[in-house]
Every structure is written in C-alpha cells, then in structure tokens.
VEXDREN-2710 file (C-alpha; in Angstrom, 1 decimal):
% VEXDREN-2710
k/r/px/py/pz
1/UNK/108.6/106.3/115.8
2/UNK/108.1/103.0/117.9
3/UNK/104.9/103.4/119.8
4/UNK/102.5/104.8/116.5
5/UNK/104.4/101.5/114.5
6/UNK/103.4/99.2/117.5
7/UNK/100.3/99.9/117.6
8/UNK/99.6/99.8/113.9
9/UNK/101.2/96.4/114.1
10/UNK/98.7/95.4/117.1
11/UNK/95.8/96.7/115.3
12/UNK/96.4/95.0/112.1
13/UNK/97.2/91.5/113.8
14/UNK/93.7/92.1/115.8
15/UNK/91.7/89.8/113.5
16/UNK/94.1/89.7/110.6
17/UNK/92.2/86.1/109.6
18/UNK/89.0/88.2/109.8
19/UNK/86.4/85.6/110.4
20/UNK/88.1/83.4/107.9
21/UNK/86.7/85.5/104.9
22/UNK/88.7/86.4/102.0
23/UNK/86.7/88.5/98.8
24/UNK/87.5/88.3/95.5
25/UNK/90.8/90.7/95.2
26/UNK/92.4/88.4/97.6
27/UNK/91.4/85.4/96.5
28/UNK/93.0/86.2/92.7
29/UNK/96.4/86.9/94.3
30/UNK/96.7/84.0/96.8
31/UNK/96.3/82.2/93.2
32/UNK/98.5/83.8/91.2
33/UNK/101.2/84.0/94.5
34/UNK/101.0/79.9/94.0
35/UNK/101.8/79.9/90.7
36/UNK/105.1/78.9/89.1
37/UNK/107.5/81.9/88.1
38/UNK/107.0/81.0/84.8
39/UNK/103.6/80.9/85.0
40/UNK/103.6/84.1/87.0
41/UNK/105.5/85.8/84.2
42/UNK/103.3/84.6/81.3
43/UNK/100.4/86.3/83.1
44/UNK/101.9/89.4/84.0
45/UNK/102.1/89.6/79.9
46/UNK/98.5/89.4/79.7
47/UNK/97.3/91.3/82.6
48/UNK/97.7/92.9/85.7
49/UNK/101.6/94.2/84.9
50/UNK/100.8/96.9/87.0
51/UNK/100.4/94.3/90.3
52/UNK/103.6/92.5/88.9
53/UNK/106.1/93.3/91.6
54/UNK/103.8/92.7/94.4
55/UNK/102.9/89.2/93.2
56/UNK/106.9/88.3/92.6
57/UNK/107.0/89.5/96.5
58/UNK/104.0/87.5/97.7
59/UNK/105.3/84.4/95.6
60/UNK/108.5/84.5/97.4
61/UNK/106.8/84.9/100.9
62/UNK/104.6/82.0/100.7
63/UNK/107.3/80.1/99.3
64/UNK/109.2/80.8/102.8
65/UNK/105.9/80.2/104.7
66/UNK/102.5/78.9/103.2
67/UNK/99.9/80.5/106.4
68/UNK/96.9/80.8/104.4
69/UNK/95.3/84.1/104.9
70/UNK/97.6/85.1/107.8
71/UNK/100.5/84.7/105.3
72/UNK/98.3/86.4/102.8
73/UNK/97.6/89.8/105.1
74/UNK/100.6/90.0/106.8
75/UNK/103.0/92.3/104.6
76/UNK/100.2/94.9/104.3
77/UNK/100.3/94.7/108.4
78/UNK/104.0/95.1/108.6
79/UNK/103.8/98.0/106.0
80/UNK/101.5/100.0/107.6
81/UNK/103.0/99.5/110.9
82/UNK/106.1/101.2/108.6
83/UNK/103.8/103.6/107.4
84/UNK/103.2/104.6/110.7
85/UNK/106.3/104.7/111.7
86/UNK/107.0/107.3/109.0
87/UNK/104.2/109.2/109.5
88/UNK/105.6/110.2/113.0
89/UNK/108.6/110.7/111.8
90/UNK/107.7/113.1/109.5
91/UNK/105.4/115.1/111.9
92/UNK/108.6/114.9/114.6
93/UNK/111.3/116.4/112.0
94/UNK/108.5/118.9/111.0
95/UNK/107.2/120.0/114.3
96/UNK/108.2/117.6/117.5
97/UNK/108.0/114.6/118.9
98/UNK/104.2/114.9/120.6
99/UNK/103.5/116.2/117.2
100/UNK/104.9/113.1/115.6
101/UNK/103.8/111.0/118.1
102/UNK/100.1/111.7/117.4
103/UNK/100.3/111.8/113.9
104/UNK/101.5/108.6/113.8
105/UNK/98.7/107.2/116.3
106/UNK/96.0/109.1/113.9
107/UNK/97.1/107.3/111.4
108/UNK/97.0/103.9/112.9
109/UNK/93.6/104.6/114.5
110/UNK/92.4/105.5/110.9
111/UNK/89.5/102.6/110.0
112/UNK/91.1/102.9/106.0
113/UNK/94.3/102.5/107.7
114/UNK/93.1/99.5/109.7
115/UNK/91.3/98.2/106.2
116/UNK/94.1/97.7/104.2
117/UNK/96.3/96.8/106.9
118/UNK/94.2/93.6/107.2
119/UNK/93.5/93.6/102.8
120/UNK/96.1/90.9/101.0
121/UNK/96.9/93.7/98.3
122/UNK/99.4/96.4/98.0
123/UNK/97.9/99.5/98.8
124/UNK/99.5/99.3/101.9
125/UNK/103.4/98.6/101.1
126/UNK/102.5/101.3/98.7
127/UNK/101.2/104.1/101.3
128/UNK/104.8/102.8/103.4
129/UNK/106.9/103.5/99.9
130/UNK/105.4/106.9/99.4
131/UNK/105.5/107.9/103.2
132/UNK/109.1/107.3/103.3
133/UNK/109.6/108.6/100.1
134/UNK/108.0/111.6/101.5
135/UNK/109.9/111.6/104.4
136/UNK/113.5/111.1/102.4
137/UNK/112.5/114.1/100.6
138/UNK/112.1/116.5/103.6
139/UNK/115.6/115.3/104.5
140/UNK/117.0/115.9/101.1
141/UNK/115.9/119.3/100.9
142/UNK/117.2/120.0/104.2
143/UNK/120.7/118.7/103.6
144/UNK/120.3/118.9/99.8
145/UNK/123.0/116.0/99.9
146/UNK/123.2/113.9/96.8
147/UNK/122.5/110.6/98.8
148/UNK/119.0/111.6/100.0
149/UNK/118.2/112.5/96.4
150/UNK/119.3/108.9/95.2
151/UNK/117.3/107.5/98.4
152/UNK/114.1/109.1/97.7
153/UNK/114.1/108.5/93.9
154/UNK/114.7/105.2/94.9
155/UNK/112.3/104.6/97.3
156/UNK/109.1/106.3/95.1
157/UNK/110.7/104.2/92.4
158/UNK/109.7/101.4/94.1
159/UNK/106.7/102.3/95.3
160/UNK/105.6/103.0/91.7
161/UNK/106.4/99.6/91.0
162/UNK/104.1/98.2/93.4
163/UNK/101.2/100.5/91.9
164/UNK/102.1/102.9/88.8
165/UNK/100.1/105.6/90.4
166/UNK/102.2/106.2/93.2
167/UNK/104.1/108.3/90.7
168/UNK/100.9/111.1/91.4
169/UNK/103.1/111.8/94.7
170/UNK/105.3/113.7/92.5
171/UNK/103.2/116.5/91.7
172/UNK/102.4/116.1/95.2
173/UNK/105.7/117.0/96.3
174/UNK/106.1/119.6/93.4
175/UNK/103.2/121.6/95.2
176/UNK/105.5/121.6/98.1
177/UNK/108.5/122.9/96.7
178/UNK/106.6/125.7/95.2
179/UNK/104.6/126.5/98.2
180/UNK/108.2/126.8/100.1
181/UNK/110.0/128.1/97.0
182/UNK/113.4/126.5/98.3
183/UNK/116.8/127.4/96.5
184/UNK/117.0/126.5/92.3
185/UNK/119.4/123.9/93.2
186/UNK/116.4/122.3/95.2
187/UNK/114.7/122.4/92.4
188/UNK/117.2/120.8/90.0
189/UNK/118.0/118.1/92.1
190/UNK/114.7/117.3/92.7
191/UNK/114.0/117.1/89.1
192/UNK/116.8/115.1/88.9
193/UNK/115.6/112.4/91.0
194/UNK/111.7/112.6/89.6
195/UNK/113.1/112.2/86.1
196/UNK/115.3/109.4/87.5
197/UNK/111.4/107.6/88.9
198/UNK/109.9/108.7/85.4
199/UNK/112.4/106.6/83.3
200/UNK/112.4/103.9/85.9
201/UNK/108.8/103.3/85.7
202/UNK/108.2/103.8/81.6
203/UNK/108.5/99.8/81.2
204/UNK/106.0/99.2/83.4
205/UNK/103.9/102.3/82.0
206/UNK/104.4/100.6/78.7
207/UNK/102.9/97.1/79.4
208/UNK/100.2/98.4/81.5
209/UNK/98.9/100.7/78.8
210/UNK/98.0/98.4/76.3
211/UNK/96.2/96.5/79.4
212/UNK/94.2/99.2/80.4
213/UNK/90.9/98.7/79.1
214/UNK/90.9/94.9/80.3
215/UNK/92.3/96.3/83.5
216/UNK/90.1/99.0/84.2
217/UNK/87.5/99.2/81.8
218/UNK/84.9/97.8/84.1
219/UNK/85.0/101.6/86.3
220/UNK/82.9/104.6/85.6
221/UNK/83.4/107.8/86.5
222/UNK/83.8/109.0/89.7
223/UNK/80.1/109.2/91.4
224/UNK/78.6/112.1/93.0
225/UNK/79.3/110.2/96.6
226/UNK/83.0/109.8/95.4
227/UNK/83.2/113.9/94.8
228/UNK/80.9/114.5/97.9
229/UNK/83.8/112.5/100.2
230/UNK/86.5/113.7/98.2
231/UNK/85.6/117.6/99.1
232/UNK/85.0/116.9/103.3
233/UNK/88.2/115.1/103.2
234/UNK/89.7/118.4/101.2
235/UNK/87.5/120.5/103.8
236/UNK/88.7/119.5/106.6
237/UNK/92.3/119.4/105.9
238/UNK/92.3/123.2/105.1
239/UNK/90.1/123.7/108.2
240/UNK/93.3/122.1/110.0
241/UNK/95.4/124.2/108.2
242/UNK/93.5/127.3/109.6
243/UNK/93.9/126.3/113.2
244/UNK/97.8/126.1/112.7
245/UNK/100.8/128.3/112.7
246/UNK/102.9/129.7/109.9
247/UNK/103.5/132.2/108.4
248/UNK/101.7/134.0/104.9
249/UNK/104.7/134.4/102.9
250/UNK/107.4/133.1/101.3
251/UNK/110.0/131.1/104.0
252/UNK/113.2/131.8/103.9
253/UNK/114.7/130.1/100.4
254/UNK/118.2/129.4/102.7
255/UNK/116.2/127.6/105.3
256/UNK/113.5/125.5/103.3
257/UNK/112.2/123.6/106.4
258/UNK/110.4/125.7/108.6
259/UNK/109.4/124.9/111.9
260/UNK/106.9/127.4/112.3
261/UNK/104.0/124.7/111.0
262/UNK/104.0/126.5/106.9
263/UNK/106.5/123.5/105.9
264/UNK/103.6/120.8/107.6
265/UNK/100.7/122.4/105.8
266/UNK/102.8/123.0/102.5
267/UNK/103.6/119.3/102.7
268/UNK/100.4/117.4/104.4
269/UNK/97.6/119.2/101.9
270/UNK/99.2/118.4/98.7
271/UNK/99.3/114.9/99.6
272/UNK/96.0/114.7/101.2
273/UNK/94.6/116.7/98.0
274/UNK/96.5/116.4/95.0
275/UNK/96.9/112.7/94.1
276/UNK/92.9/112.1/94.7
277/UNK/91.9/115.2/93.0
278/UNK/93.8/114.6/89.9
279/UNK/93.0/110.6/89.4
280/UNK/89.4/111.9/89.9
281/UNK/89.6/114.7/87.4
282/UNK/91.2/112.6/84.7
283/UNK/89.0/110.0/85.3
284/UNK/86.0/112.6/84.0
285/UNK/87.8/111.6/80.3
286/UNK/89.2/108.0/81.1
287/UNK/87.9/106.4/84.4
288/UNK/90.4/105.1/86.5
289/UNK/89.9/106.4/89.9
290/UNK/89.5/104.0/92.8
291/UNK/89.9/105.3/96.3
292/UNK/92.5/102.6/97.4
293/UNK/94.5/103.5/94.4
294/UNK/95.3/106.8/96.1
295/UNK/95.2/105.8/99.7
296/UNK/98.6/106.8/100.8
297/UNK/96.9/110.2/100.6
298/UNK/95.7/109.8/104.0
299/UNK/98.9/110.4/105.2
300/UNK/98.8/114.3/105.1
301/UNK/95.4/113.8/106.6
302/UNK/97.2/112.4/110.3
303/UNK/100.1/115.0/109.8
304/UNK/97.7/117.6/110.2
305/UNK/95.1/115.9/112.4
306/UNK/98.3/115.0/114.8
307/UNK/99.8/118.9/114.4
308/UNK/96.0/120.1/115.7
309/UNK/96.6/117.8/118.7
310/UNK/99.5/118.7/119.6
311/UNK/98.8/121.9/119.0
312/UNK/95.9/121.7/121.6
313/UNK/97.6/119.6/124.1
314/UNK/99.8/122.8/124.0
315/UNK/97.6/125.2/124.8
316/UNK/96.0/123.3/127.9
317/UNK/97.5/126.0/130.5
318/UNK/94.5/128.0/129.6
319/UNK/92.0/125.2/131.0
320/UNK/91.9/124.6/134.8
321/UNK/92.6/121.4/135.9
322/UNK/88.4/120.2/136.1
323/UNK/88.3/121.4/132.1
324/UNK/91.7/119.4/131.3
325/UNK/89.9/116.0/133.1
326/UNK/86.5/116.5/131.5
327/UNK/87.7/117.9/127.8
328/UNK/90.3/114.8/128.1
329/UNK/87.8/112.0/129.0
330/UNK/85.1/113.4/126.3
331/UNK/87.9/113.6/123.5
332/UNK/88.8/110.1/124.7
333/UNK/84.9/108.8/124.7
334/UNK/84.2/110.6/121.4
335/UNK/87.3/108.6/119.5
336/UNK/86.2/105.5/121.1
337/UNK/82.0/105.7/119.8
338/UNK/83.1/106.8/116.6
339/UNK/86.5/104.4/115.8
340/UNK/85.3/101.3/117.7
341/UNK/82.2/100.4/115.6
342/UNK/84.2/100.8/112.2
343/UNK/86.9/98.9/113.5
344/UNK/84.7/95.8/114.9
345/UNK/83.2/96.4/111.1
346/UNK/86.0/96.5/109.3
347/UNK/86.8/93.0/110.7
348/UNK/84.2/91.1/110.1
349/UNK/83.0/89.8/106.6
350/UNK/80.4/92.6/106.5
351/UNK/83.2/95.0/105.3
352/UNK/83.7/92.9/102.3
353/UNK/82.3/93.1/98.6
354/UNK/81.9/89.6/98.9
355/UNK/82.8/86.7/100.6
356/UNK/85.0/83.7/98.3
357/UNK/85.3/81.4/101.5
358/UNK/81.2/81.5/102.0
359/UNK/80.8/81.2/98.4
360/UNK/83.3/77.8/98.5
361/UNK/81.3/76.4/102.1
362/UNK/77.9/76.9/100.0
363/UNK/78.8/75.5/96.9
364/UNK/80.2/72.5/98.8
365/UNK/77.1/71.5/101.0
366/UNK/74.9/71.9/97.6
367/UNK/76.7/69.8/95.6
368/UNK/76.0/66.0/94.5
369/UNK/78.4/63.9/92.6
370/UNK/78.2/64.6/88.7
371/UNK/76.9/67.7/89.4
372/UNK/78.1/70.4/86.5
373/UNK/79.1/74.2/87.6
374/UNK/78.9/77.6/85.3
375/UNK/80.5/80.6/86.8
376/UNK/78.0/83.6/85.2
377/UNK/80.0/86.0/84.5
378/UNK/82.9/83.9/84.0
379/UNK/85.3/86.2/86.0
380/UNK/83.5/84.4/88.6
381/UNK/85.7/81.9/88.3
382/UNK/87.7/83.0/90.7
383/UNK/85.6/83.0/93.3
384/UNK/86.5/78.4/93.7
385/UNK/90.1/78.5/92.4
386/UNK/91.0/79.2/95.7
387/UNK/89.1/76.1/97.1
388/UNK/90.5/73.6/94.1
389/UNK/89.2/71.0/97.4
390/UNK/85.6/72.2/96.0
391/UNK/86.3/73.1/92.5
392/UNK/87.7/70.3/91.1
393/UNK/84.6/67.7/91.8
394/UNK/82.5/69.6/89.7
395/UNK/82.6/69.9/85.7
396/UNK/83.4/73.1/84.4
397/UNK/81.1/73.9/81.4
398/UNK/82.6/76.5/80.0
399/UNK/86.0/76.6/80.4
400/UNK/88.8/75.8/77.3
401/UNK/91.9/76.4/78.7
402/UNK/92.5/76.8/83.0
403/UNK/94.3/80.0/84.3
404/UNK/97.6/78.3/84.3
405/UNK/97.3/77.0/80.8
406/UNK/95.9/80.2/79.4
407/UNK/98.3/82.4/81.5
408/UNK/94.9/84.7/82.3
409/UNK/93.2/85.0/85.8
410/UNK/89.8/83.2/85.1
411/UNK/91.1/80.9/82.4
412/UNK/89.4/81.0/79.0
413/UNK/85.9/79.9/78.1
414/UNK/84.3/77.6/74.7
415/UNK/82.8/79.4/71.8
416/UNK/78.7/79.6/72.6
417/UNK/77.1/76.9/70.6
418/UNK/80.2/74.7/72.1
419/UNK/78.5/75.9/75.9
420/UNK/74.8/75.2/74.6
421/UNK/75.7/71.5/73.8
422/UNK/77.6/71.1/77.4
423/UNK/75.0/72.6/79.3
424/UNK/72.0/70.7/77.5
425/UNK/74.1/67.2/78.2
426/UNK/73.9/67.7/81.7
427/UNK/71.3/66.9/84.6
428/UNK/72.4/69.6/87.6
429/UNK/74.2/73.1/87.0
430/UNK/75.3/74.6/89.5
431/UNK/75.3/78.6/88.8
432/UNK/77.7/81.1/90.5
433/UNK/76.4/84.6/89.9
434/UNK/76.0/87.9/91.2
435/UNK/73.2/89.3/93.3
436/UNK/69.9/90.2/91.8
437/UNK/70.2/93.6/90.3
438/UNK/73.6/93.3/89.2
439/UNK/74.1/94.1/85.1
440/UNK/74.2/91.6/82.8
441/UNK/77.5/91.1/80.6
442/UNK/76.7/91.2/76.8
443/UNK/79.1/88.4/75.7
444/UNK/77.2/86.0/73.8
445/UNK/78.9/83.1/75.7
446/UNK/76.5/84.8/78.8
447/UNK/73.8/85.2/76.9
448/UNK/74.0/81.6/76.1
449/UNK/74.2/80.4/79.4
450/UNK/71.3/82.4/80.7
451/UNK/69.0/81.1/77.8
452/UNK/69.8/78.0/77.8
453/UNK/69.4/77.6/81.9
454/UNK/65.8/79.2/81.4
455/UNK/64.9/77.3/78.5
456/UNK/65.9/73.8/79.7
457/UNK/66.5/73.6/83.2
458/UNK/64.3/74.6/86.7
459/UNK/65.5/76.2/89.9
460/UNK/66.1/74.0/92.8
461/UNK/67.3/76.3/95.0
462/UNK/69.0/79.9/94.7
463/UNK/70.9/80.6/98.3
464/UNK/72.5/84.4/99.1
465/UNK/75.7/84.7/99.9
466/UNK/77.6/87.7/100.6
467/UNK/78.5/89.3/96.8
468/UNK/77.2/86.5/95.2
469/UNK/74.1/83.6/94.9
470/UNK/74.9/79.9/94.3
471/UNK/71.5/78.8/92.1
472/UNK/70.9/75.1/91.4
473/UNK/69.6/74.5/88.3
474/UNK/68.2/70.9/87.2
475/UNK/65.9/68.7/84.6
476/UNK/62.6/68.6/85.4
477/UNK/62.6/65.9/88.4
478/UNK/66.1/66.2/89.0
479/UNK/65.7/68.2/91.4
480/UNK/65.8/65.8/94.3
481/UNK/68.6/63.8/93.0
END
C-alpha cells in the first residue's frame, strides 16, 4: 500500500536528525558500525550476538555512505515505511482496500511507530520482517502453495536474526491457525516452515545464551506500570474486536480466510497480545522483557483500529450530512490534540534517556589541557567514543585495553589499587556519571573511584545534562586552573 508507506516515510524523515541528539543505544552502534569486520566479529563473540546481523547491515551502509545520524536512522525509516506498507496490505487482503488503507495510516500515525522509525536500532526492520512474515503467511494458507511456505519461513528467519525474539511471532501465528482451525495440511506445512525458523535460528540462540546475563541482567521484572499498559493495550484490542463482524464458530476448514472480519481478529489479537504477554510472563522467572523487544506487536493493534474505521466510515448513511461534517471534523481535531504533542515530543531530545551529544558539548567547554576523565559506571564510556574529537584529549584513568583492543563495547578497566594510584597522580578529574538517585554499581573498581574522589579531591562544578552529570573534581586550589 503506497499512500500508508509514504507517509511513514514522511513522518520518519520529519526530524530524523532530531535536534542533533543521539542517547546511549545509538551511540554504541554508530561505534561498533565503524569498526573493522574483524573487529566487528570479535565482539559479536563477546556480546551482543543477538544485534549481530543488524550491525553487519549498518557496517555495510555507512561504508556506502558515512551521514552521521541521518545515515544512522535511516533504515529504521525505510523499514517502517515497509512496515506500513504491509500493514495495509494485510488489512486489504483481509477486508478491503479502505480497510487497509487505514490500517496502514494508524500505524504510521502511531507515536511508538514514529519512535523507532527515527531510533538507529532494529526494532523497526524487525516490526517490517515480522509484518511481512505475517502477511506471507495469510497468503500461504490461502493458496497453501509450497513457495509461500518457503517465503514466510524465510522472511521470520530473518527477522529473528535481527532480534531472536521475533521467533514469539510463531505462537502468535499458531493462535491463529487454531482460532480458524484450517485444513491438517495447513497445519503441517506450517510446522514445516516454523521448524525450518527454529533450526535457522539455534546458532544464534546458542551464542546469545551464554551472553545473557551480561546482556540482560541489568532488567527487573516487569513493573506494575509495565502490566497496567500491557492490559489497556489488551483491553482495547478485544473492545475492537467486539465492534467487528464474524462469525462465533468455527470457519469453514476448506476456506481458511474469511472475509467476514473472524480471520482479522483471529490474526490481529494474537499479535497484539501474545508476544508481549508471554516475554512479560517469563520474565516473572528470568527478566527479559523490554517493550521495544516486542514492538512489532503493534501491528495487530492498527489492523483492528483501521478495520473499526472502516467499519464506521461504512455505516455513515445512518448520519445526515450535518452529523457526517461535524463527527468528521471532531474525529479529525481529536487525532490531531492527542498525536501532535507526542510527535513534536518524540522529536526532540526530551524523548530520550539521555543525551550522548550534550554529554560530548559539556565535557568539551569544561575541559583544560591535562585534564584526567573517569567514566562512573564505566559503561559510561560510551557516552565520548562517539566524539573521539573530545575523548581523546583527556586521560582515561581507568581503562586497560580500548573497545577495539578488548573486542567489548566499553573497553576494559585496571584492577582498583592500579585506579587509586592514577587518580591520586592527577590534578583535575573529570567524572561522567549518572543523575543523583541512580544506584550505585558494587564493583570494587567503582567503589574505588567514588572514595578516592571524596577523599582527595573537591567539586568544582557538577553540571546536568540529560541522563547524565559531568562533575569536576580537583586538588584543593585547582580549581581555577
């Protein structure tokens, strides 16, 4: 569908430099995009396996064209504009074209859509993996031609590879089949083709699980807030469900694509419901849920949100032509005070958990030659690897070996009592840390550097920045130097 894909495209190229602000996720793969394959390979051994394919694609498109943050954000805005391409054709082989047509505009208009569109990760060539995957799977239960079922294990097989838990799709999809309860051969070549994903994706399952708890182990559980959004978003799918068509029981196992709305809602809940619900349920014993893990989710949120429309639009001959006008411009005034805001926010470096380019300007305008830097905690680090402009006039205290030597994404640091003789040798520290408030990491490499700073050294100045706070620390009198 052309016009929902167009104006995804528009949307995410509104702003796309946002502000020229990039946080912390974005910063750590513009680096590791930069590296050498080699280097890029030794990493992926150590961590972030599960990111691996996405950084061999970002590597090779900076290699054709080195943008900056524009190069950085610009897959995720083609693949959403994909995405939203898929969504409407989806919603037009389900129901119709308007049908489509709207779902696909939903889904652009989305401000989590609009988020990740402008995000330099790969939540959103993910979401355009899985929507098409989805989409090749309607198709190949339709025709139940071999080819389809190689397509879609193919495309979810990639998508996967972008982010391993793509593969929660899958049960997505099985929830559909037995909601529709198609023909056995359905069945079997469908389990054909999610075997076909299951063995595709075991190497990468393999590597990522023995970097789990470096990966992840920073997340709790999912929070109260997390459950609270998690059951409106549920909510108000099945209310869409209610105010659609289909039919109670079983379809018709010759024809398993209805067009009576049951195939829609058989196939837009699941996927709005089931890969959220069950990251967030397993994460109760091992916590792994993030929301943008499981984004592509809000794909069956637009199918059904665009079926309503449609629906509605439908329905209009019952209005006279004053109700059609004002129902029309209040619909239209309502999306505008409630999207607008969130998409001027969204864009701005407000929306972001920090802020690495602030971070870099403020470290820069504070620092005087000889002037030492400790990043506390040291994952930190990556907040100036970006800016190696910035970075490389100061002295690094801690670190042993750099990110590209190491083959990690913050480098590696010294033993402690090798940090305490560093940091008492020196005149002017400048500290990277996290806002008041934050938790303190345990390592005794920390602990060192927080003692040692109180101890020895006095404040000069502590300046707020988004995420973060740039302190400078100094002897006694040095303050002024």
């Amino acid at each position: 569908m052309a016009v929902p894909a167009v104006a995804a495209l528009a949307l995410g190229l509104w702003g796309i430099d946002r502000q020229n602000s990039m946080w912390r996720d974005e910063s750590v793969t513009y680096q590791v995009a930069h590296r050498s394959l080699g280097d890029l390979w030794g990493l992926l051994g150590h961590i972030d396996a599960v990111h691996g394919l996405y950084y061999l694609l970002m590597h090779a498109v900076f290699a054709v064209w080195d943008g900056g943050l524009v190069t950085l954000r610009l897959p995720s805005t083609v693949a959403t504009a994909l995405a939203a391409a898929g969504v409407g054709a989806i919603g037009t082989r389900l129901a119709d074209r308007r049908t489509g047509l709207l779902a696909g505009l939903v889904f652009a208009l989305l401000p989590v859509t609009q988020q990740y569109a402008q995000e330099g990760r790969s939540y959103a060539l993910v979401t355009a993996g899985v929507t098409w995957a989805t989409y090749l799977f309607l198709r190949a239960m339709d025709a139940d031609r071999r080819a389809w079922w190689v397509a879609y294990a193919g495309t979810l097989g990639l998508a996967c590879w972008l982010h391993e838990f793509a593969v929660l799709a899958l049960v997505a999809h099985a929830l559909t089949l037995w909601r529709l309860r198609p023909s056995g051969r359905v069945w079997r070549r469908w389990g054909i083709a999610s075997a076909a994903v299951l063995v595709c994706l075991l190497p990468l399952v393999v590597v990522s699980a023995g970097q789990a708890e470096q990966q992840l182990g920073w997340l709790g559980r999912p929070s109260l807030a997390m459950w609270a959004q998690f059951v409106l978003l549920a909510g108000v799918g099945l209310l869409f469900c209610r105010f659609l068509p289909g039919r109670s029981g079983d379809t018709d196992s010759g024809d398993a694509l209805s067009g009576d709305g049951t195939t829609l809602k058989s196939l837009a809940l699941p996927i709005l419901v089931a890969p959220a619900g069950l990251l967030m349920t397993g994460s109760l014993v091992k916590p792994w849920y993030v929301d943008r893990y499981v984004i592509y989710g809000m794909t069956g949120l637009a199918l059904l949100a665009g079926a309503v429309l449609s629906r509605t639009i439908g329905q209009r001959h019952r209005l006279t032509l004053p109700a059609r006008v004002l129902t029309a411009c209040l619909l239209a005034g309502a999306s505008v005070a409630v999207l607008l805001p969130w998409s001027l926010l969204i864009r701005s470096p407000e929306s972001r958990k920090d802020d690495v380019v602030a971070v870099a300007h403020t470290v820069e305008k504070v620092t005087r030659p000889g002037d030492a830097v400790l990043f506390m905690p040291a994952r930190r680090r990556e907040w100036l690897l970006s800016y190696p402009s910035v970075y490389d006039r100061l002295k690094d205290l801690a670190l042993a070996e750099s990110p590209a030597a190491s083959r990690t994404l913050q480098g590696t640091e010294l033993p402690a009592g090798t940090i305490r003789r560093h940091i008492l040798a020196a005149d002017r520290v400048i500290a990277l840390t996290d806002p008041a408030g934050q938790p303190l990491d345990p390592f005794a490499q920390e602990a060192v550097k927080r003692e040692v700073l109180r101890e020895h050294f006095v404040v000069c100045s502590r300046t707020p920045v988004r995420g973060a706070q740039v302190v400078v620390y100094a002897r006694a009198g040095h303050c002024a130097d």
